[in-house]
N, C-alpha and C positions, 0 to 999 in steps of 0.2 A: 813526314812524321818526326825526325829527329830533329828539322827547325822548328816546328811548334814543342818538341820534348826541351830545349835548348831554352824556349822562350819563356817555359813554364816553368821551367828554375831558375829563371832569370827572373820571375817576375816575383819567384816564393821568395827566394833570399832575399830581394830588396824589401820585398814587405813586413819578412821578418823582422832587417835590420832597423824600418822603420819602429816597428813595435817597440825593439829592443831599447832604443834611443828613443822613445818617448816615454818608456816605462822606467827609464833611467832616472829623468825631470822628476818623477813623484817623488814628495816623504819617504824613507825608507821605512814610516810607520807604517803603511797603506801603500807599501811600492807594490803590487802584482794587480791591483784593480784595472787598470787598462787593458792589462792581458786577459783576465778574468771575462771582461767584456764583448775583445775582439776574440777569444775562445769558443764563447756563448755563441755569438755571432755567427762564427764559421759553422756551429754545431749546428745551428737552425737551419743555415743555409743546406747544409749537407740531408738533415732529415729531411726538408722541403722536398730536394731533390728525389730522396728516396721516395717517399709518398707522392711524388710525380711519376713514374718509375711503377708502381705498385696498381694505380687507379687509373692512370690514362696508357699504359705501355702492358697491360697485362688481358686485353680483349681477346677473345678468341682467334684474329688475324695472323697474331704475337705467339699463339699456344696456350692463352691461357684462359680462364675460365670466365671473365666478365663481357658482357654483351656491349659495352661503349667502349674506346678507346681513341687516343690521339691521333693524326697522322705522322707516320714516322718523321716527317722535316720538324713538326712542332717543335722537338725537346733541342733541334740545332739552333731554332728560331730564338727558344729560350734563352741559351747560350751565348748564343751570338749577340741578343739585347743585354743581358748582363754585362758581357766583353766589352761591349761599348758605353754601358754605361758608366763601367768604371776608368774607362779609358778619359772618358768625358770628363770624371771626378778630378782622375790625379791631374791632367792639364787643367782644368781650372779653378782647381782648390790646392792641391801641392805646388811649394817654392823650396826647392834648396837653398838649404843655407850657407851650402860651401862656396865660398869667392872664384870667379874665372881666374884660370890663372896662365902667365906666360910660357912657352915651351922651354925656357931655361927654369923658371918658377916651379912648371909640371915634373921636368927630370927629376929637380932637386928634393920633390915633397916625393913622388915617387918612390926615393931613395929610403927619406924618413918613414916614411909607413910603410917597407918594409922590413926598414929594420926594426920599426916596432912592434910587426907582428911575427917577429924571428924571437923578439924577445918576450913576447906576449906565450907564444907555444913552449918556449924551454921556462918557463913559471914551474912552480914545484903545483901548484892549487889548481894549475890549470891543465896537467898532464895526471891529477890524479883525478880530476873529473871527468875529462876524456876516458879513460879507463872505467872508472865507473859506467860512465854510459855504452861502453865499449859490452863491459862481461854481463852488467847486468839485465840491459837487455836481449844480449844472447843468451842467456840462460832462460829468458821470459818466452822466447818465440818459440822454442822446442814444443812441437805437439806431436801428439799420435793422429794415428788414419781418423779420418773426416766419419761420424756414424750417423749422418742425418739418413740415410737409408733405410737406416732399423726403427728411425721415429714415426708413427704411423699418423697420416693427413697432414702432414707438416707443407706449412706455403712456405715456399720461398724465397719470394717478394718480403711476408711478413717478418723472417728470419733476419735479413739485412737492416729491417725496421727497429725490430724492439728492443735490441739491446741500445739503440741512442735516444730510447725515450726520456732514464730517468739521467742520462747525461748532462742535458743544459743545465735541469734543476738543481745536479750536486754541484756544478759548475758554478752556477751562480749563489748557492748556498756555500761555498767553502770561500770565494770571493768576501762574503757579507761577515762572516763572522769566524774563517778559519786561517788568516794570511799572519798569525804567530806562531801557530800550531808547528809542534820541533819536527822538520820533514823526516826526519829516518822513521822515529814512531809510526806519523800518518803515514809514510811511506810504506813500512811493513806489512800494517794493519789490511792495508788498502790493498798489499799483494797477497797477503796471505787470504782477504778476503776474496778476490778475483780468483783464484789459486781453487781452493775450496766451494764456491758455486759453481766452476765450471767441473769438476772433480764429480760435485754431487750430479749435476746432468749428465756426465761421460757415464759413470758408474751406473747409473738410474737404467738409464739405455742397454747398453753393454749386458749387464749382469741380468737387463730384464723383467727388473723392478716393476717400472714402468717407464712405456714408451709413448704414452700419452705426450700430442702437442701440444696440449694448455700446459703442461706440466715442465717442459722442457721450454717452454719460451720465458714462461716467469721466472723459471733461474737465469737466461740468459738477461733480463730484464733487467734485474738485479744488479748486474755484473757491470751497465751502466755508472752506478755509483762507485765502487773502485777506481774504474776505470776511466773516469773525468778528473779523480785526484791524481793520481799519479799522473795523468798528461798533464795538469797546472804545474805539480810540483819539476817534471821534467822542463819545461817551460820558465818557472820561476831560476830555475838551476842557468838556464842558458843566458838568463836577462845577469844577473849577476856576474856570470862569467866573462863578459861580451867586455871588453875596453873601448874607450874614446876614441871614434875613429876604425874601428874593426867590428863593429855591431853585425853588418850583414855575410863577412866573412866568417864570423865565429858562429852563427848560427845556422850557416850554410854546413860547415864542418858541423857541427852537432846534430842535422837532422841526418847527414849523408853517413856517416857511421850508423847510423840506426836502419838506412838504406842497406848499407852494405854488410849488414848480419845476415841477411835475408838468404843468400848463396849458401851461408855455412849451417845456419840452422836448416832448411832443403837437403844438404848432405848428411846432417845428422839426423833426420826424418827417415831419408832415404833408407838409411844405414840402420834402422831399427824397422823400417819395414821390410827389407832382406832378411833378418835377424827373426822375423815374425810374420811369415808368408798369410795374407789372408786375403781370400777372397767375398766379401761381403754383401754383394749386390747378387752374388749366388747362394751361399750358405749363411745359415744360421745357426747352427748344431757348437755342441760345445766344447769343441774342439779350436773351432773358429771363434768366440765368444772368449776361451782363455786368451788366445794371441792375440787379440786384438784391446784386454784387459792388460798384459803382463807388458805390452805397447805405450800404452796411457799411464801405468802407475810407471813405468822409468823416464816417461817425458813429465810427469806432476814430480816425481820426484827430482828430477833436472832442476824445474819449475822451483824446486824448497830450495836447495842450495843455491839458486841463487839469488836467495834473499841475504846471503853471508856478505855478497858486494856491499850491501849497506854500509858497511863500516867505511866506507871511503866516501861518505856522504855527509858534508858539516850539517848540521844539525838547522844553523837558520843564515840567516843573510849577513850579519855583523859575524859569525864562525867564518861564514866564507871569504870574507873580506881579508880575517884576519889570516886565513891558511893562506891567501895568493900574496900576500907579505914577507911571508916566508922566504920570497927569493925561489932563486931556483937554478939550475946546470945546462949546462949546454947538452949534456946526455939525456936529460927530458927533451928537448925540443928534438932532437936527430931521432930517438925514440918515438916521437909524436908521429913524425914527416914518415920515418918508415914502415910505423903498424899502416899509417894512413895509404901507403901505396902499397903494401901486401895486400888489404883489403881491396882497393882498387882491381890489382893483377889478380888476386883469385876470382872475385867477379865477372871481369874479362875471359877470366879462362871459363869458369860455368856456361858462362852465356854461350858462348864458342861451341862449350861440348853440349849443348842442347838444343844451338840452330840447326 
């Protein structure tokens, strides 16, 4: 498990750094269409799967309720043909274009790249977007207790589905006519809007509105469109940031801080469920229904403030160009290396105190 966990970050960052370095090449009028594309792409692949998952893995053998299903080797069998088919692609359609080089030539370039990516991290543009992605999407992962319990006939299967329906479309819709749009605005918009449909389902639920599943999937449905801008714009942000030469490193570092929130938001979950004992899969009386309200509005409310991180967000691609000009200190980069290993060591220790 840890050599295929190993080889599957090995294989994200390289493909990343490929995107990043081709999305580089374009116009900077129409630079994020490439991304836009291989985004779509990965999102279809992902729903496919799920709709595989749903129709051939959900038969009654499985627990669930359809009378056909796959057999279980099928979805490896899938897998295993995709693996190799793309395996097939990069040998024989990918060519690096970096020259062999001699073992005195290797030390020496070694050296240079990394000293320039010592001086790439103590950037002043490039330690305050690290920080951006750092607070803001810690403050985005904060949720209260899970209430699909209380929603009555709810599949799922279907649940894991529908919020990536209307995904590809804003996907490819913000590609075709939205790649000037000033990212803090879209950016706002798009969390205040994700922020607010999920609000109105928690609340609907919770307060006992209604717990109707048609009702509660179409907001999630909804929440699609948000949530495909803000992943381009998060996206667009990395292609920008990324230097000559450090493409698949800096997008390595920019998805794995986003990894590593994950421990701290879990401790702040934790810590507001201590805070608001409920038992939900037994009660429902209103006692249980406040705690598990006064839960949700402090993690939405989490959720607003941290929409304040915006302001450390240049506004479009020629802002950002200009903020990483700026220069920068060697107390960003030592700043950079040590949030980056606090995160590390606190994940280590989670993980530890939860084996």
């Amino acid at each position: 498990m840890l050599v295929a966990t190993l080889g599957v970050v090995i294989v994200a960052a390289s493909a990343d750094g490929l995107l990043i370095e081709y999305s580089q090449r374009e116009p900077i009028v129409t630079r994020g269409q490439i991304m836009v594309m291989t985004y779509a792409t990965t999102g279809s692949g992902g729903l496919n799967a799920r709709f595989f998952n749903q129709f051939f893995l959900n038969g009654k053998r499985y627990g669930g309720t359809y009378d056909f299903s796959a057999g279980p080797n099928v979805a490896y069998y899938f897998a295993i043909s995709m693996a190799l088919l793309g395996l097939g692609l990069v040998i024989g359609m990918f060519h690096d274009t970096k020259p062999t080089l001699t073992k005195q030539e290797s030390s020496s370039s070694s050296q240079r790249w990394s000293s320039g990516l010592w001086k790439l991290l103590h950037n002043r543009g490039i330690a305050q977007l690290l920080a951006f992605r750092f607070a803001f999407n810690l403050f985005s992962m904060i949720s209260g207790s899970p209430i699909l319990s209380w929603v009555t006939h709810l599949d799922m299967g279907w649940i894991n589905i529908t919020p990536r329906l209307l995904f590809i479309s804003a996907t490819m819709y913000y590609g075709r006519f939205a790649l000037q749009w000033n990212w803090r605005r879209v950016l706002a918009v798009s969390t205040f809007s994700n922020i607010v449909l999920m609000a109105l389902a928690t609340f609907f639920v919770v307060c006992d509105v209604s717990r109707n599943a048609y009702l509660y999937s179409v907001l999630l449905v909804l929440t699609g469109i948000p949530v495909a801008v803000i992943n381009l714009i998060m996206g667009f942000l990395m292609v920008e940031m990324a230097g000559v030469g450090y493409e698949a490193v800096m997008a390595g570092l920019w998805a794995s801080i986003r990894d590593l929130n994950v421990p701290i938001a879990n401790k702040v979950r934790s810590w507001l469920l201590d805070g608001f004992p409920a038992t939900m899969s037994l009660k429902n009386d209103a006692e249980t229904k406040h705690r598990v309200a006064y839960m949700h509005l402090i993690a939405f409310a989490i959720q607003f403030i941290g929409l304040v991180w915006i302001i450390l967000l240049p506004s479009q691609k020629i802002p950002l160009a200009l903020m990483k000009q700026r220069g920068g200190a060697t107390l960003f980069g030592v700043l950079v290396v040590l949030g980056y290993v606090a995160l590390m060591a606190f994940s280590w220790q989670q993980n530890l105190e939860l084996y």
